[in-house]
N, C-alpha and C positions, 0 to 999 in steps of 0.2 A: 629562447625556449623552443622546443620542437614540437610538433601539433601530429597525432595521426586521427584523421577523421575517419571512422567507420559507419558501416551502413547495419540494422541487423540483419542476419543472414545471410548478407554477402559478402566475397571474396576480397581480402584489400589486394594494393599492391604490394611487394617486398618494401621492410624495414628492417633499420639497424636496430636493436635492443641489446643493452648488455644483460649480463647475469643475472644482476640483481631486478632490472626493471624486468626481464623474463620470469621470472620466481612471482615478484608482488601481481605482474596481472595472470599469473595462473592463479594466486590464494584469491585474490579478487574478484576475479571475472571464470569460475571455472567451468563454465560450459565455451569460453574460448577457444579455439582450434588455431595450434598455433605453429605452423609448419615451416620448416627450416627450408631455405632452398639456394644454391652455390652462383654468385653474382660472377663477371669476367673476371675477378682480382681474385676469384677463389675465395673470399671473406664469405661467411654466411650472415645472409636476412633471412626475414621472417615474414608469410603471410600468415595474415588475422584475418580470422572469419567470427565471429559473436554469435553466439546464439539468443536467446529470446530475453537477456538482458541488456538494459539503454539505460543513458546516462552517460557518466564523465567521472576519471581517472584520474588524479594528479599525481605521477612519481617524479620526484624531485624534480628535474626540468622539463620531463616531459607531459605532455598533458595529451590525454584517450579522450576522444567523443564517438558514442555510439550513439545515432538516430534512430528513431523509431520508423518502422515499415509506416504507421500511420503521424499526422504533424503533430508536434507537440501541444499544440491546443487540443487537440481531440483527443489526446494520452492523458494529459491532466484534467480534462474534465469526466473519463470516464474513474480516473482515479478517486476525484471529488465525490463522485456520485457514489461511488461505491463503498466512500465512507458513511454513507447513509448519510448524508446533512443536506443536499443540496435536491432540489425539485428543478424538471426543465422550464419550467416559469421565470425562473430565476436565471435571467436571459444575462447579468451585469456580472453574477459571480463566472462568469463562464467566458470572459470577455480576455481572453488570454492573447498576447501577440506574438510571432513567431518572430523568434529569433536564432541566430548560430546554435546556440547551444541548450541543453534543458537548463543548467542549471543559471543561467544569463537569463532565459525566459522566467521561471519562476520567481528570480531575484527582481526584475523587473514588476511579475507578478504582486510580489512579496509589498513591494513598494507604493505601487498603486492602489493596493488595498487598505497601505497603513493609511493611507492619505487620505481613503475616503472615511474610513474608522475614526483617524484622531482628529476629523474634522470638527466634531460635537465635542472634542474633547479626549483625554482621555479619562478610560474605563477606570473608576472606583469602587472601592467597594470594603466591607468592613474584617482584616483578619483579628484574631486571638492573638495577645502578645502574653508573655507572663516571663518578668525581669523583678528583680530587687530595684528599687526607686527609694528614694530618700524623702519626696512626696506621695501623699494620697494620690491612687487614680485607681479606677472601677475599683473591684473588690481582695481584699484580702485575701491570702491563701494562708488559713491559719496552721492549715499542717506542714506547709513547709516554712512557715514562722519561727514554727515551735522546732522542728527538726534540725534546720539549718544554721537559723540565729541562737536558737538554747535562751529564750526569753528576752534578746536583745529590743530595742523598739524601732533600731534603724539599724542597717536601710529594709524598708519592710516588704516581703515578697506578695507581687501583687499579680492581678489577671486584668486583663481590660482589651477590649475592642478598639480596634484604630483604624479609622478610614484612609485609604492606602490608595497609588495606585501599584502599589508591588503584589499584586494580585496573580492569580495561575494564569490566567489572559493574557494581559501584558508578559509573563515569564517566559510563556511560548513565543511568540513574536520574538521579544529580542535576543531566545535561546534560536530559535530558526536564521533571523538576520548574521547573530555569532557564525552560525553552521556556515550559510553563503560567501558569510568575508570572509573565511578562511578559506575557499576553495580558489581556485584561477581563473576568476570570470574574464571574460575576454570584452563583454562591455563597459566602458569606462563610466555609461551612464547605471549599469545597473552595480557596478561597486559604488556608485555615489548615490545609490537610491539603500542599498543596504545598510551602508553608512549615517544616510538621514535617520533610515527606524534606530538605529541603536542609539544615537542621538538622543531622540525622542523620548527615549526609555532610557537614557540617564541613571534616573533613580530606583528600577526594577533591579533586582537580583537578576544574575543572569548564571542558569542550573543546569548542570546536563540532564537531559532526559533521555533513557534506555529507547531505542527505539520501539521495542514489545511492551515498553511500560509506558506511551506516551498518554498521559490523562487528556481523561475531555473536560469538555466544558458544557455547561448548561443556560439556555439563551431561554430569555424571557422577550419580552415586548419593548422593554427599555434597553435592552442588551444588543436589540435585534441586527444593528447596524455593525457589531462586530462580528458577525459571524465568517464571514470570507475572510479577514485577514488571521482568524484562528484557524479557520478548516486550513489553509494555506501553509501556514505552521506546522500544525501536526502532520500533514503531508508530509512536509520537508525534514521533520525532524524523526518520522518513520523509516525515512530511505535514506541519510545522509550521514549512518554511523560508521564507513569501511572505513579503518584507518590500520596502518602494518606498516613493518621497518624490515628492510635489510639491511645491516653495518648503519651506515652514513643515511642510504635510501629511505627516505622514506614514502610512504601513498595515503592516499585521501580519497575520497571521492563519495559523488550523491548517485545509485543505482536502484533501478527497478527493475522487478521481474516479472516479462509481461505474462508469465502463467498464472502467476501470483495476482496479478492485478486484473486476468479477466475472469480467473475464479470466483474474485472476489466482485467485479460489476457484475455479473449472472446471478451470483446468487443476490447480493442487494434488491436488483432489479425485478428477481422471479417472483421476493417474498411482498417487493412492492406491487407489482401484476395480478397475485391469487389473492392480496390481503392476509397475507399471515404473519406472526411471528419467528422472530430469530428460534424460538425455542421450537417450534411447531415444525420451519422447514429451516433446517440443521446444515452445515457446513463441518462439523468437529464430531459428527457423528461413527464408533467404532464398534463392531461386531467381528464375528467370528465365522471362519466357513470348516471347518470340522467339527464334528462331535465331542474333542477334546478338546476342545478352544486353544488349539496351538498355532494356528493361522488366523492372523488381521489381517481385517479390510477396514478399511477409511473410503468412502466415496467422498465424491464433494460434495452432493448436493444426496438430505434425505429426505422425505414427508415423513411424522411423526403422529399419529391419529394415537394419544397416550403412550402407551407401551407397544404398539405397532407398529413396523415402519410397513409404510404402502407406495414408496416412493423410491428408486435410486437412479442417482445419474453420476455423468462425470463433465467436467468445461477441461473441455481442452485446447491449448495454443499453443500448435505444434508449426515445424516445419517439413510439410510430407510434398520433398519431390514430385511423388508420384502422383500426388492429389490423390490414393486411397488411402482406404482406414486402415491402420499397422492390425494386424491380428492380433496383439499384442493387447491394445484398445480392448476390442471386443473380445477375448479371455477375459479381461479383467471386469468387463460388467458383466459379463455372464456368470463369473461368478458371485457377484454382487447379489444379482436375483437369483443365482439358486438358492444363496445362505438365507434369504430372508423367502423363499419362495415365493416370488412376484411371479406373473404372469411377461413382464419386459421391464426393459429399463432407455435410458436415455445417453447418448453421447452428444454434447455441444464444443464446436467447431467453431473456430475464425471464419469467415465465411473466404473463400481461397482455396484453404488447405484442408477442406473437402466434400464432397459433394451429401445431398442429400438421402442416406438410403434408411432399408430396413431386412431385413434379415431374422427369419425363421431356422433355429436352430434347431436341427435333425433328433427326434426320438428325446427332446429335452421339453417342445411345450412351450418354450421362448421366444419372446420377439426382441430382436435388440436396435435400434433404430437409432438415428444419425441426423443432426440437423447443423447448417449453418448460421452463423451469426457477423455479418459486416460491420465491420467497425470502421470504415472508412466515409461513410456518412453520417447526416446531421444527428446530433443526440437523442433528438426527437424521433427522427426514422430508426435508429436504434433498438429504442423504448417499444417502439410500438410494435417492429419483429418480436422483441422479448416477450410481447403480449400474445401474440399467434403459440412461441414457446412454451409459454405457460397453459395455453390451451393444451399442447399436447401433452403437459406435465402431469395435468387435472385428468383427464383423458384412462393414463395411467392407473393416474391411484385411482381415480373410478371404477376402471376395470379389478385393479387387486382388489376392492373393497367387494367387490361384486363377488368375487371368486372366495372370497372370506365369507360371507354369506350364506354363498352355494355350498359349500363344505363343512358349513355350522349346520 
């Protein structure tokens, strides 16, 4: 098996790739940069540069790891968090170990969680069955009785509750553990920890789940002990659907995308800081900047005060050489607040890849301002920048709201 280990955003050294492994990690991985360059023998390699997505690659023998700029433990818990389920209190779900690879670490993760979870047991709980039976059980379904039998008395089609443990809980799990064994872990302990959960779950159905359709779950008090190894699931079963063939080739793999993933901790984290809701400060939020609504805009982040928005920004996780704001940036929020006529708006930064500014734009009446956000410290120190953030965010829509007032 051949291994190329990458970094993101930095330069490898030259590798061999043939045709077809050239093709699967361009559908794959397409912000890849992948440059040919002529070795002594005249053969061409290839250097690999990644951009802002990580993870791991499996074409037929070869196997791609991309690391993250920050450790793996610190990647998955901002991931967790941003699933909205986990609090920094919650010092255990968080307790991740670094290993070679993401998807060895998770699987490790995966494992550890089952084991503290199916310690009490496993999770039960009651589904709706409805089968033809040749004995009574719960209740008759007299319309498909009469439809399907045409008066018969057997076998009589019934409905009934069955305490189970093939529950949607369990289905995550050992649909996530499926995902893991089939990738190329390179721990021998973490395919024997994957191997235990499926084990374990034996008697679960084991379902594909769409990555954009992965359900949740709902924890009560008696539930509460499983919560880490379903958040850990649904994680895994979010990021781990690439799969594609060329001829004979085929690839696999479990990828994240870190724009995607600090989009998503900023906003979790903003709404958790002001106290508001998902509907209130919006992420899917779309408007228009002409007067013919022929032009969309999507920012990331909006404030919603009903039918007003008094809020735009944007989370960005870029790679800017130059440590300035691409102009490109600031166009784009600027037209953000002009379509909804705010007084400024927001850009949030990796804390690195740029610095802190603010900028008054000429004969427009705009303030457009720039802030950073490190993510290479503890979760906690995190949270609590996010909380200074959030001050400037309130800040904001205090100002529009003000300017809405003044103009009422």
């Amino acid at each position: 098996m051949r291994q190329i280990d990458l970094r993101e955003y930095e330069d490898s050294d030259p590798h061999r790739l043939s045709v077809g492994e050239w093709e699967l990690l361009r559908e794959a991985l397409p912000s890849l940069s992948i440059d040919p360059v002529m070795d002594r023998e005249g053969a061409y390699r290839y250097k690999l540069k990644p951009g802002s997505t990580v993870g791991a690659v499996d074409i037929g023998d070869l196997s791609v790891l991309i690391q993250p700029k920050i450790g793996i433990p610190q990647l998955l818990s901002l991931a967790c968090y941003a699933m909205g389920v986990f609090k920094t209190q919650e010092k255990r779900l968080f307790d991740f170990q670094e290993e070679e690879t993401l998807p060895d670490t998770l699987a490790l993760a995966l494992a550890a969680a089952a084991r503290r979870a199916f310690a009490q047991g496993l999770l039960h709980g009651y589904r709706t069955e409805e089968e033809a039976l040749r004995t009574l059980r719960g209740r008759i379904r007299f319309d498909e009785q009469i439809r399907r039998r045409f008066g018969m008395a057997l076998p009589v089609e019934l409905r009934y509750d069955e305490f189970t443990d093939d529950i949607l809980a369990n289905r995550l799990v050992k649909a996530a553990a499926a995902r893991l064994g089939g990738m190329r872990l390179r721990s021998p302990m973490a395919r024997r920890g994957v191997g235990w959960v499926a084990g374990m779950l034996d008697n679960v159905s084991l379902l594909e789940f769409p990555p954009r359709r992965v359900p949740e779950v709902r924890f009560d008090r008696l539930h509460e002990h499983y919560r880490g190894v379903v958040v850990l699931s649904r994680l895994i079963l979010r990021h781990s659907a690439f799969e594609s063939s060329r001829g004979a080739v085929r690839a696999s793999g479990f990828l994240m995308d870190m724009n995607v993933l600090f989009q998503e901790f900023v906003t979790q984290a903003l709404r958790e800081a002001l106290g508001v809701s998902a509907r209130t400060f919006r992420s899917d939020s779309v408007f228009t900047l002409d007067e013919a609504e022929a032009v969309s805009l999507k920012p990331d982040l909006s404030w919603w005060d009903g039918g007003d928005c008094t809020f735009v920004g944007d989370a960005k996780y870029k790679n800017l050489t130059d440590k300035s704001v691409p102009n490109a940036d600031l166009y784009q929020l600027l037209a953000y607040v002009t379509a909804r006529d705010l007084p400024g708006g927001l850009l949030m930064y990796a804390k690195g890849e740029a610095d802190t500014a603010r900028y008054e734009v000429r004969h427009a009446g705009k303030r457009l301002e720039v802030a950073a956000l490190d993510l290479s410290c503890a979760l906690s120190e995190i949270l609590d920048r996010v909380g200074d953030l959030a001050g400037r965010v309130k800040a904001l829509r205090d100002e529009a709201l003000g300017a809405s007032h003044h103009a009422a």
